[in-house]
TORTORDREN-759036 format. One record per residue (C-alpha): y, z, x; residue in three letters. Coordinates in steps of 0.001 Angstrom, whole numbers, plus 500000, padded with zeros to 6 digits. Example, Ala and Ser with C-alpha at 12.3 -4.5 7.8 and 13.67 -1.06 7.14 Angstrom:
2
495500507800512300ALA498940507140513670SER
END
This chain:
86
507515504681483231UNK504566506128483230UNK502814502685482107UNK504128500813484575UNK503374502861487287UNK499656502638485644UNK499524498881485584UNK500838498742489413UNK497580501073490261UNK495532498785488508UNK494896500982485959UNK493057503576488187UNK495510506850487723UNK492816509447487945UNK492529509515491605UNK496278507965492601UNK498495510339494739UNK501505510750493054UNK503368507557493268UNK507651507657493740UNK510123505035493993UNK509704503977497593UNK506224503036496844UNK506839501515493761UNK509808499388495486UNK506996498107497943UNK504154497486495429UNK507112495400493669UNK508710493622496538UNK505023491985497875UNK504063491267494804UNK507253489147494102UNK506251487518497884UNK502839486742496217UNK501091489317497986UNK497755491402495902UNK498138495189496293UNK495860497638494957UNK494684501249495789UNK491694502073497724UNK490120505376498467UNK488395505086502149UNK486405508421502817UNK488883510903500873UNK491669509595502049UNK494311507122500045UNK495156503704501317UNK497227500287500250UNK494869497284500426UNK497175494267500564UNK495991490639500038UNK492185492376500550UNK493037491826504143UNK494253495203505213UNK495047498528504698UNK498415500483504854UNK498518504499504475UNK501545505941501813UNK503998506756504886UNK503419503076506065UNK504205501875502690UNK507465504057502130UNK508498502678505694UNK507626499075504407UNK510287500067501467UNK512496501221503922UNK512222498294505641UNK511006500092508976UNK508589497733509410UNK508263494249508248UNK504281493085506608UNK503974491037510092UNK504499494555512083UNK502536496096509524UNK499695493940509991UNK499550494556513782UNK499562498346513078UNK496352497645510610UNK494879495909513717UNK495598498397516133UNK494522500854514083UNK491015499073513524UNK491032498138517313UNK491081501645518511UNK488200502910516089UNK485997500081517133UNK
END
């Protein structure tokens, strides 16, 4: 288990929040859609770049698993998000 969780961080567990089964169900289900996801640390704080295009936070993702939000309302979240800090 604790390989594969390894190879969907890209091999970068040292500074990975602990990962659990919602995430990994995300990671998983965009990947099989073709999507890229890897983990990217923006100023201390942990994100989910998908297709190097955008970036969603570990609640986002668990709510992507839950299937709260779909990648196209995700996306417009990532772009509000940007939006208000420019």
């Amino acid at each position: 288990m604790r390989e594969r969780r390894r190879s969907l961080l890209n091999d970068s567990p040292n500074w990975a929040p602990q990962m659990n089964s919602k995430i990994d169900a995300a990671i998983e289900a965009l990947r099989r859609q073709g999507h890229s996801v890897r983990p990217y640390n923006r100023e201390g704080q942990f994100w989910y770049e998908i297709d190097g295009r955008m970036l969603a936070s570990h609640q986002e993702m668990e709510d992507l698993a839950d299937r709260v939000y779909s990648l196209v309302e995700l996306e417009d979240l990532f772009v509000r998000r940007k939006n208000e800090i420019n």
